[in-house]
C-alpha positions in Angstrom: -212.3 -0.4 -184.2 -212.5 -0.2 -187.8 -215.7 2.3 -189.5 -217.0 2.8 -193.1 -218.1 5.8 -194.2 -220.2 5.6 -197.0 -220.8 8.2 -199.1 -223.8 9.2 -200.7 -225.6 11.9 -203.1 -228.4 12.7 -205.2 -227.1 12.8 -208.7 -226.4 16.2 -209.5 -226.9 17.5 -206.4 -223.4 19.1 -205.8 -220.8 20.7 -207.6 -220.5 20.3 -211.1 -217.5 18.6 -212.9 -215.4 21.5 -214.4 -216.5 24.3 -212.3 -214.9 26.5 -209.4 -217.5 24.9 -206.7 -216.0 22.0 -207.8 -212.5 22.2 -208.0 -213.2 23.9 -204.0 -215.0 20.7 -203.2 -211.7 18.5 -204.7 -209.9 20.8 -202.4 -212.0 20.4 -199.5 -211.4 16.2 -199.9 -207.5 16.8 -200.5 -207.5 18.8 -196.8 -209.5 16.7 -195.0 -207.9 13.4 -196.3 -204.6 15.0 -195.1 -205.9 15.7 -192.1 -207.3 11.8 -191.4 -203.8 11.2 -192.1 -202.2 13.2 -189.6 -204.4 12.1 -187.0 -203.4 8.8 -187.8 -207.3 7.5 -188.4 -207.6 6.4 -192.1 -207.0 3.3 -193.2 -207.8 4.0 -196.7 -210.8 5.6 -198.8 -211.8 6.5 -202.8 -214.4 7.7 -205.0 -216.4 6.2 -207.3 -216.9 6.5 -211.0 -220.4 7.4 -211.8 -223.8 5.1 -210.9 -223.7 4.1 -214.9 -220.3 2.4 -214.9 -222.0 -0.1 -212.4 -223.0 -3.8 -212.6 -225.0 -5.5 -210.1 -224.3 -9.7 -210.1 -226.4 -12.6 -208.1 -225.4 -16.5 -208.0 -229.2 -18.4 -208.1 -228.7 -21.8 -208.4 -225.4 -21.9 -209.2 -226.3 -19.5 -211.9 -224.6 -15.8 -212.3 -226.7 -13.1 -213.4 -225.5 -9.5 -214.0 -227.3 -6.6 -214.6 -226.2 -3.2 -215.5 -226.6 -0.5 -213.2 -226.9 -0.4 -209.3 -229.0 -3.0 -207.3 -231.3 -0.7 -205.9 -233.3 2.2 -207.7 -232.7 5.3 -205.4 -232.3 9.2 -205.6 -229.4 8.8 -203.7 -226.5 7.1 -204.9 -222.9 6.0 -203.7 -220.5 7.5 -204.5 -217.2 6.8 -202.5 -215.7 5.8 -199.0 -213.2 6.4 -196.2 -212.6 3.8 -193.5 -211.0 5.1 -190.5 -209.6 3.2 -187.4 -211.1 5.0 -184.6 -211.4 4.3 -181.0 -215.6 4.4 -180.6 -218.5 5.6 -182.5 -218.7 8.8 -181.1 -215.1 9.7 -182.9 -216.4 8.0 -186.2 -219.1 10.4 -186.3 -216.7 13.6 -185.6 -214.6 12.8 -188.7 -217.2 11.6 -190.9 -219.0 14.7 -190.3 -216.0 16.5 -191.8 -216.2 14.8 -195.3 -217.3 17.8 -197.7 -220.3 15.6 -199.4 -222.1 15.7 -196.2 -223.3 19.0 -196.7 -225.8 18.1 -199.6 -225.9 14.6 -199.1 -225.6 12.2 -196.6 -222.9 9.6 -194.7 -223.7 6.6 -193.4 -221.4 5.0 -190.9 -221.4 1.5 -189.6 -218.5 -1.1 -187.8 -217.1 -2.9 -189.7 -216.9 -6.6 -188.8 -213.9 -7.9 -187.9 -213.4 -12.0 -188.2 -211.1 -13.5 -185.9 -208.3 -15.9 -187.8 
C-alpha cells in the first residue's frame, strides 16, 4: 500500500540555511533517502520551496480565483514529502519516524487512495 508522509515545521524552527546544523540536517535526508532506497520502500519524495512562493486557487462558479500564499494560516507549514510503498501502517510509521524534520516538527502520514482503472 502506498503512504504520504507529509512534512511539516514551524518556520524557523530548525536549522538555518547556511549553517553547520544545516548542512548535518541535508546530510541526515541524503542517508535516510538512501536508505528508503535500499529497502526498496520509496516511491519518490521532495522539498518544498518556502510557504511564500505559494498560491492557493478555487473554481466558484466556473470562476478561478488565486491567492498568494498557503490556504490555511498556520504556525506549522509544509514543507516536503516522501511516499513509500509499504506493506501496513505500522511499517509507514517506522520509516516516517526516521525523516530528520520529525524531531522539531511533525509528520503526518495517511494511505493514499488508490482508484481502480
Amino acid at each position: 500500500m502506498k503512504y504520504m508522509a507529509l512534512i511539516y515545521a514551524a518556520e524557523n524552527s530548525g536549522p538555518q540555511y547556511g549553517t553547520d546544523e544545516f548542512n548535518q540536517l541535508l546530510e541526515e535526508y541524503g542517508a535516510i533517502s538512501q536508505r528508503y532506497e535500499e529497502d526498496g520502500v520509496l516511491l519518490g519524495g521532495d522539498g518544498l520551496q518556502d510557504v511564500n512562493t505559494a498560491t492557493t486557487i478555487s473554481v466558484r462558479d466556473g470562476k478561478t480565483e488565486t491567492i498568494d500564499g498557503p490556504f490555511a494560516e498556520t504556525k506549522e507549514q509544509l514543507g516536503g514529502y516522501y511516499l513509500f510503498e509499504c506493506e501496513n501502517l505500522d511499517q509507514a510509521l517506522k520509516y516516517s519516524a526516521m525523516i530528520p524534520s520529525a524531531k522539531y516538527g511533525r509528520v503526518e502520514v495517511r494511505p493514499v487512495m488508490e482508484y481502480e482503472e
